[in-house]
Phi, psi and omega in degrees: 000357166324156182246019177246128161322293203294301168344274173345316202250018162258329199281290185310303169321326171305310192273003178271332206275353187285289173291009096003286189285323199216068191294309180277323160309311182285305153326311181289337183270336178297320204287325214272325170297351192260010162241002156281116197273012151299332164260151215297177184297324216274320217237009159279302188305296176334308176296321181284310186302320168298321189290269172355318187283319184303323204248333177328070195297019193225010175290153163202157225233336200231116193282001167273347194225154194285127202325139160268155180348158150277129210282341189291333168278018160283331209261141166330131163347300191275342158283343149305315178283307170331293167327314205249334139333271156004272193322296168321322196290306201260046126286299167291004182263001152078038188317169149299177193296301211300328184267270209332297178295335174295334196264307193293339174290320176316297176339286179322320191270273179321322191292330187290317188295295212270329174327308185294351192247339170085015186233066167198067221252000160219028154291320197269337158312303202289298179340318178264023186239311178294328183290338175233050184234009165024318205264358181231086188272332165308308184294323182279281199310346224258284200296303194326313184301327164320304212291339162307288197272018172217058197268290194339307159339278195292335168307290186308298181264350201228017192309294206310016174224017166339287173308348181261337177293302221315311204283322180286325178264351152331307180296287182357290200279050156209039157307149211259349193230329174279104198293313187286008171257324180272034177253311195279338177287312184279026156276298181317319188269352157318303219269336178260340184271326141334299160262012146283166202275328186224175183279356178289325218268339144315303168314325186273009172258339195303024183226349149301330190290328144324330195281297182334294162334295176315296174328326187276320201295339199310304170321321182288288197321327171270010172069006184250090195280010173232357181265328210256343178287322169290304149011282189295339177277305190292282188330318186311286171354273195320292188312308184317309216233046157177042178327319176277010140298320201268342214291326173292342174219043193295304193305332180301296221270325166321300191304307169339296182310336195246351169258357179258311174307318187304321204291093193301343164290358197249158184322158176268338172287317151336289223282005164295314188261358185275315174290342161289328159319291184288319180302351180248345175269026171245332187255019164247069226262343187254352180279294160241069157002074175128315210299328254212288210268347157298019168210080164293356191281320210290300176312305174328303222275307182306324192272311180307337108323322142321320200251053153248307181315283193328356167268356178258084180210125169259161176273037182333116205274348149321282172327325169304303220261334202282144176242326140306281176310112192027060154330317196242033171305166187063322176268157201267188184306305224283344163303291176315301170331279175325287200315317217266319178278349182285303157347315182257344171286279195331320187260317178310293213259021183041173196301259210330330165244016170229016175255306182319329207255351170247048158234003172238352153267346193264003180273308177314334254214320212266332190254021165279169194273339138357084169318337182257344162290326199267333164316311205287345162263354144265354165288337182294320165292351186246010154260316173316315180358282200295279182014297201228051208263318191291307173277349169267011135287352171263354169217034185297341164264006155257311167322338175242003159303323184285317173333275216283335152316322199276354164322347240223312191282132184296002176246174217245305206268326175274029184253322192279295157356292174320306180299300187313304190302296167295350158272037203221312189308285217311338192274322211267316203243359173270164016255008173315283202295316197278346167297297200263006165231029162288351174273353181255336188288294175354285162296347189272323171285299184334288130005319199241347170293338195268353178250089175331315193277351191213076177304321176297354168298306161319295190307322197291295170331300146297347156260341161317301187289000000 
């Protein structure tokens, strides 16, 4: 932990050459600090980490050299047993957070060797004794989080006590006072719904996905918005890799997903990932087919939340004079976002389900008095594009009427837009737009080479061309 290289790297030789010589004292002296509250906080978390790195049997301090042995077949029977005491102790010594999850990764790392082997007969008692234990909540979360990270496991071995896990984390995500115990359950019931093997057996968890739900609003509701961002993170996870978990009560848990994106109070990193939620269920087109696109009020409400993040755009004086250079002065977090996600909607749900709802937001966006609604709708026709290139060729003369106005508009950044939108067309709609409006496009670029005062316009114009 020295802040001296050479220091570091005697100390770490050292400690290589202790496991080499003396594998079970130096294990065992790692396990017995970490429920001693007398040694400092710094230097407990350290120790759960060596010790984890130690029972890793694929740990190596140096990724050029070859991995060492594994140490647990090292140590004696009764230093085995000592060790995994040790470990149990300093769960139940109530650690700060920052040690408890590190003593659980250690838990975790030993438990994946021995669960298979039958040789831990009172790890999964106490666990499921810590896990139902609501009035010891450090302690409830601490196992719940094992039970995430043996989710493989518990999936592999343990189908025949489903139901009592399915009742345990049921209690779990509704705990009355701890955010960070129905946090950590639903990370375990992600991570097991995820690794069970079949859908009889996913179905017999589907009635948990309300309680799941919650665990996040309860979180919004109390304002502890980084606690609810691991929510969202787990969920997303979840939307990714078992989309047909969510499918029986997708209007509820979508419609959720889209008030946390609409609440323009709440952090932009929240309201990012409630839109990364529908955007990975609109695109999980081979998993579940179809889910996304049977409720368009949802699609609506999500592309009308995109192209309002598309207004966190400033008149950065940067962005002027630069021809190169902080390309992307002035925009805020949610502009890179809104572009990236109007994009991946547009190729999930297609022309068809997305053109009707920006033929009806973008004339609004275009007759307002905001320089930045007329940016936010054409960049938005130049994300859309590739997505809906077949129905937006069936209305290819308003699509470059609106283009070409903005060629027009008196601020710089929706003229540089303008350009963007028609070379983004010209790759996406071509070659259809340049046969038939190169005589209206040409001059309107011609045009737009002349405009001196706006290099970044220019600039734009020569990567086009």
């Amino acid at each position: 932990m020295s802040a001296s290289n050479a220091d570091r790297a005697a100390a770490e030789a050292a400690f290589h050459r202790l496991r080499g010589s003396h594998p079970e004292p130096l294990a065992l002296r790692l396990a017995s600090s970490l429920a001693a509250p007398a040694t400092p906080a710094e230097l407990r978390a350290m120790a759960a980490v060596l010790l984890r790195k130690l029972l890793s049997p694929t740990a190596s301090s140096d990724s050029s050299s070859a991995a060492p042995p594994p140490l647990w077949p090292l140590l004696s029977p009764d230093g085995q047993a000592a060790l995994k005491a040790h470990l149990l102790a300093a769960l139940q010594s109530d650690p700060p957070k920052p040690i408890a999850k590190k003593v659980c990764d250690a838990i975790s790392e030993l438990a994946t060797l021995l669960l298979p082997e039958n040789t831990w007969a009172e790890l999964l008692p106490f666990l499921f004794r810590a896990a139902s234990t609501p009035e010891a909540p450090n302690l409830q979360e601490s196992a719940l989080l094992i039970f995430a990270r043996l989710a493989d496991y518990i999936a592999e071995s343990l189908l025949d006590h489903l139901m009592t896990i399915h009742n345990l984390l049921a209690s779990a995500l509704a705990h009355p006072t701890s955010p960070d115990v129905r946090i950590a359950a639903l990370s375990a019931a992600v991570n097991l719904v995820q690794c069970l093997p079949t859908n009889a057996d996913r179905d017999k968890m589907q009635d948990l996905l309300p309680a799941m739900m919650r665990a996040l609003t309860d979180c919004l509701n109390s304002s502890q918005e980084a606690s609810a961002q691991e929510a969202l993170e787990l969920l997303v996870e979840l939307a990714g890799a078992e989309p047909r978990f969510l499918r029986r009560q997708i209007a509820d848990v979508a419609g959720a997903m889209l008030q946390i994106a609409e609440a323009a109070q709440l952090e932009d990193g929240t309201r990012h990932l409630a839109v990364e939620f529908v955007i990975t269920l609109a695109e999980a087109r081979e998993r579940a087919p179809g889910m996304m696109r049977r409720l368009p009020q949802f699609v609506g409400r999500l592309f009308q939340v995109l192209m309002q993040m598309l207004l966190d755009v400033e008149d950065d004086p940067a962005w002027h004079t630069a021809e190169t250079e902080d390309e992307d002065a002035g925009e805020g977090n949610n502009y890179g976002v809104a572009q990236e996600c109007l994009d991946r909607l547009a190729i999930a749900i297609g022309g068809n389900a997305v053109v009707p709802i920006a033929s009806e937001l973008l004339p609004q966006y275009l007759s307002a008095p905001e320089w930045q609604k007329h940016h936010a709708a054409l960049i938005t026709l130049a994300q859309i594009a590739e997505g809906c290139a077949k129905v937006m060729l069936k209305n290819l003369e308003q699509v470059v009427s609106m283009i070409l106005n903005g060629f027009q508009h008196p601020h710089p950044r929706v003229r540089w837009a303008a350009i963007n939108a028609i070379g983004q067309l010209s790759t996406d709609l071509g070659p259809d737009l340049q046969v038939q409006y190169h005589q209206k496009v040409l001059p309107a670029l011609a045009n737009a080479m002349d405009d001196f005062q706006n290099p970044r316009v220019q600039h734009m114009l020569h990567l086009q061309s």
